[in-house]
N, C-alpha and C positions, 0 to 999 in steps of 0.2 A: 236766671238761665232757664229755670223751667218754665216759665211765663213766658219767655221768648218761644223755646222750644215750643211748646203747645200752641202761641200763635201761631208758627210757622207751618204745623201739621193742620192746622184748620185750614190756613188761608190754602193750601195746597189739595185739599180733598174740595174745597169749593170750586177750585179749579178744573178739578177733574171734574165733578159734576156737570160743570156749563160746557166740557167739552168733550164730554163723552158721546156724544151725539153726532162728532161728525170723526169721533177715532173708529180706529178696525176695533169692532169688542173683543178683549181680551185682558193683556196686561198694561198698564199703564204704570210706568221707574219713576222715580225721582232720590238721585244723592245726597247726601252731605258726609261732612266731616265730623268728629267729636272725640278728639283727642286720640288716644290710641286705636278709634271705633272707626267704622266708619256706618251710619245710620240710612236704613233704606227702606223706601217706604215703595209698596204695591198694591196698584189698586183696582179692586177688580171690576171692569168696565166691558164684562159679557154681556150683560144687560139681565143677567136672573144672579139668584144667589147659588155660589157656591160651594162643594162641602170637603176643598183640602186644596194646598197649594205644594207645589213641587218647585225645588229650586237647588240648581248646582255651583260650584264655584270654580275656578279655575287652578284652586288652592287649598290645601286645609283650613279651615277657618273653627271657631270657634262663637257660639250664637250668644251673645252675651247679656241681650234684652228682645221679649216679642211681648208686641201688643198690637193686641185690634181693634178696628173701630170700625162698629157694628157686624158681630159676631163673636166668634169663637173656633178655633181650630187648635187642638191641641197638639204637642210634639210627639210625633210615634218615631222620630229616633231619634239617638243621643246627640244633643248640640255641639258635638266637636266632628268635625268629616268634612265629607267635602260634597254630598250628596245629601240633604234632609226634606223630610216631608209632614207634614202638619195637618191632621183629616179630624175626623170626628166629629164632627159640629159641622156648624153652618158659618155664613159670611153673606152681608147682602148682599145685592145688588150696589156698588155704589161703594159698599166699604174697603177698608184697607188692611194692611196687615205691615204693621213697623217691625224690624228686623233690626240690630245693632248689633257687628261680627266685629273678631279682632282677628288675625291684623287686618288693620284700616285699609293696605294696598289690595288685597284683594277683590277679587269681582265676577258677580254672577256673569255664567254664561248658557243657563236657563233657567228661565223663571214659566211656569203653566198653573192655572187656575184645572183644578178636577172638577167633578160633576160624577159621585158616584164612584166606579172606578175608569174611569175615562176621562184624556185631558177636554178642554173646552176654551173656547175663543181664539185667537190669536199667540202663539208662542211670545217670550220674550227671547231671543238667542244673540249670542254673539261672534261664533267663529263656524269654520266652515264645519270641523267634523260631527259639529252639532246638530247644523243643516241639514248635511246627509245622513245622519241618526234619523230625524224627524220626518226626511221624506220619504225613508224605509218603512217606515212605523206606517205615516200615512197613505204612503201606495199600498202596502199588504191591508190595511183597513178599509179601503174603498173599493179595493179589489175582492172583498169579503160581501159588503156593503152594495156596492154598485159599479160593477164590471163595465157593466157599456157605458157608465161616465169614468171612468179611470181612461178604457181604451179611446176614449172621445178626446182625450186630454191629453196624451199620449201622443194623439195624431196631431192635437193641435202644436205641440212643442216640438214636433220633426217639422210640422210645415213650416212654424215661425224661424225654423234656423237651415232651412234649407240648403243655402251657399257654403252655411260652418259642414254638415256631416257630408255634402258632396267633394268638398275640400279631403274631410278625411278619409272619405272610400275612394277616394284618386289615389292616395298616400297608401293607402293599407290594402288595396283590392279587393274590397267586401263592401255589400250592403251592412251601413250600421244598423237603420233601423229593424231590416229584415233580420239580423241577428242580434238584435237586443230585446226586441218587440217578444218572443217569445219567453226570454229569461226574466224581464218587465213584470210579465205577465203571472209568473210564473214563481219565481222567486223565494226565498223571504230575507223578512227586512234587510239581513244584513249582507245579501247578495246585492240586494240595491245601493244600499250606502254603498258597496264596491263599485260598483259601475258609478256612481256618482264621484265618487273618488278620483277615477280613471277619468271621470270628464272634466273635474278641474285642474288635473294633471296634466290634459291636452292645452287645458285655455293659458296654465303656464303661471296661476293665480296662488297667491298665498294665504291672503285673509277674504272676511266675507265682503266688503267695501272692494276689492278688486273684482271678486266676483261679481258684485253686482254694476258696476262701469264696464264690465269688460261685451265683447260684440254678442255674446251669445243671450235670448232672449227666454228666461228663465221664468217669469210671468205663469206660465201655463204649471208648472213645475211647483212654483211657490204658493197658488192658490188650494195645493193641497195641505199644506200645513196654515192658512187661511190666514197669508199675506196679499 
């Protein structure tokens, strides 16, 4: 079993290497099963080394086994929650970080590579309110960082959905973006995730796969959290 197990982590980090090259750097998942466990491996495919991984679950879990390959990240909190994070050390380029939780049914629904004390590459997420978490964090950080590309980006996501907010200031008798543009601007994070709330409340969406099929063009929005 463990001969199999260790092949199966090799051949999947090989994997990852020949194809990190044309993924979004960031996180790269892979699951399995293992009795009452279920075992996950992450791999971090920023393209530099790392120094702490963030990861939530949708559930209490319990961390049953951590190991990495190449590096080191120790646990700075207690392995039973539902929010843990792993810092101190380093992590290459390239390496990974195996995880085994109980219960098995559980499942993250953020996984981020740190740098310091700031996330770096690509999120891993899975539901909406997670989304709107992240796009709050990252409009107030850009908006910190770099105001006239925040407001560039802004513009480009009213222009790309045009027909949607003309639809809805017909319905509501108000310019949206004139009166969002300033609380946009203005905010913090979690004034954002509100409005963002309020916008997948209009599209009538429930998970993030609806969201993302659904007419509105969200591209300019998602390239802040560096989809």
């Amino acid at each position: 079993m463990v001969k199999i197990r260790c092949a199966w982590v090799m051949l999947w980090l090989c994997v990852v290497g020949l194809s990190a090259a044309v993924l979004a750097g960031g996180v790269e998942v892979a699951f399995y099963g293992a009795g009452t466990a279920t075992v996950g491996m992450f791999a971090n495919t920023v393209g530099a080394a790392v120094t702490g991984l963030h990861i939530e679950f949708d559930q209490e879990v319990t961390i049953v086994n951590k190991v990495e390959f190449g590096g080191y990240l120790p646990a700075l909190t207690p392995l039973t929650g539902n929010a843990f994070d792993f810092a101190g050390g380093e992590l290459v380029a390239g390496g990974a970080v195996e995880l085994d939780w109980e219960p098995a049914v559980a499942t993250p629904i953020l996984v981020q590579w740190i740098s310091g004390t700031v996330p770096v590459g690509s999120p891993y997420f899975t539901t909406l309110p997670v989304l709107g978490r992240l796009l709050g964090e990252g409009i107030v950080m850009l908006r910190e960082q770099n105001p006239d590309l925040l407001s560039a980006t802004l513009e480009q996501f009213f222009a790309a959905n045009v027909e949607f907010f003309e639809m809805l200031e017909e319905s509501l008798g108000m310019s949206i973006q004139e009166s969002l543009m300033p609380i946009i601007l203005t905010a913090p994070a979690e004034g954002i995730e509100n409005f963002f709330n309020t916008l997948v409340g209009m599209l009538g969406v429930t998970t993030l796969d609806e969201l993302l099929q659904a007419d509105v063009d969200l591209s300019a929005l998602l390239a802040l959290v560096g989809l």
